[in-house]
C-alpha positions in Angstrom: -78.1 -11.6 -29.3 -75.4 -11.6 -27.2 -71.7 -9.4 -28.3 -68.5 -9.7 -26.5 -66.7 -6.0 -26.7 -63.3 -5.1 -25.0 -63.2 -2.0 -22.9 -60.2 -0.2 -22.3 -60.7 2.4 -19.7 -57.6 4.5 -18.6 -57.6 6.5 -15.1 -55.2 9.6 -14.6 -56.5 11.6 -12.6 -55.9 9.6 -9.2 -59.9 8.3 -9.7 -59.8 4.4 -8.5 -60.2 2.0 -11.2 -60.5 -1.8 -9.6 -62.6 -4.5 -9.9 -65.2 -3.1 -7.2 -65.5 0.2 -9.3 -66.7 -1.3 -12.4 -69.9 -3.1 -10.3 -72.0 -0.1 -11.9 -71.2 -0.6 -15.3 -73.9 -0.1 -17.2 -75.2 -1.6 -20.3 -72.7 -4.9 -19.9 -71.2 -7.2 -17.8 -67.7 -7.3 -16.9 -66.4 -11.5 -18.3 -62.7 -10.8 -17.6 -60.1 -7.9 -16.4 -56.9 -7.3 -16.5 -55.5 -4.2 -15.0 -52.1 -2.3 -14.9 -51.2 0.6 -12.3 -48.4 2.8 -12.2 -47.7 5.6 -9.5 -49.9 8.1 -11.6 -52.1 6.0 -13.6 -54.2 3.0 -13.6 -56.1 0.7 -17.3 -58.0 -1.9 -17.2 -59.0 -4.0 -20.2 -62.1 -5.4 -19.6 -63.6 -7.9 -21.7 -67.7 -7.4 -21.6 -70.7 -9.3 -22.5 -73.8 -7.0 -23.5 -77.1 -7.5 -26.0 -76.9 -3.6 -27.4 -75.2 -2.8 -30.9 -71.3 -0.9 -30.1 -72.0 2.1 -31.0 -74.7 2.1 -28.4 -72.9 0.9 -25.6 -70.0 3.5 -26.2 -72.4 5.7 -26.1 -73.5 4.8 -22.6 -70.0 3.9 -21.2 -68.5 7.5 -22.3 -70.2 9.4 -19.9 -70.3 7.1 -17.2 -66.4 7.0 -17.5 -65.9 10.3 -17.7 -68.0 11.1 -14.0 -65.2 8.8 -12.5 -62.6 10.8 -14.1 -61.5 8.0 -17.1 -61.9 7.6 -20.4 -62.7 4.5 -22.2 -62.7 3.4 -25.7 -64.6 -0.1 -26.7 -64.1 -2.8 -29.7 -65.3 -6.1 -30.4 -64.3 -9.0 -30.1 -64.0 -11.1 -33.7 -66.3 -14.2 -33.2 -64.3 -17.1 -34.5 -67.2 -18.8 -36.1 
């Protein structure tokens, strides 16, 4: 089954967060981004298609955030069925 989840991943440490460093994202795929920069931080809030259940996927994205230097926090998106 495929979820939609939005990903909000924040960078403060100077780490680059564009559209190029999200091509290893694992578990998903990025749908949409929108991102925001300021002089000493960067977000993005991604928008993500995957087939694994939340709490697995935060559970792969948290570490692989964290080796870049963000931190992310994921929720899903309401089907409007």
């Amino acid at each position: 089954m495929q979820r939609r989840s939005i990903a909000v991943i924040l960078s403060t440490g100077g780490a680059e967060l564009d559209l190029p460093a999200l091509g290893d994202l694992p578990s998903a795929r990025v749908v949409r981004a929108e991102f925001a920069r300021s002089e000493h931080a960067a977000c993005v809030a991604a928008t993500l298609e995957h087939q694994c259940p939340i709490a697995e996927l935060v559970s792969v994205l948290r570490p692989w955030a964290a080796g870049r230097g963000w931190s992310v926090t994921v929720a899903p998106v309401k089907s409007r069925e």
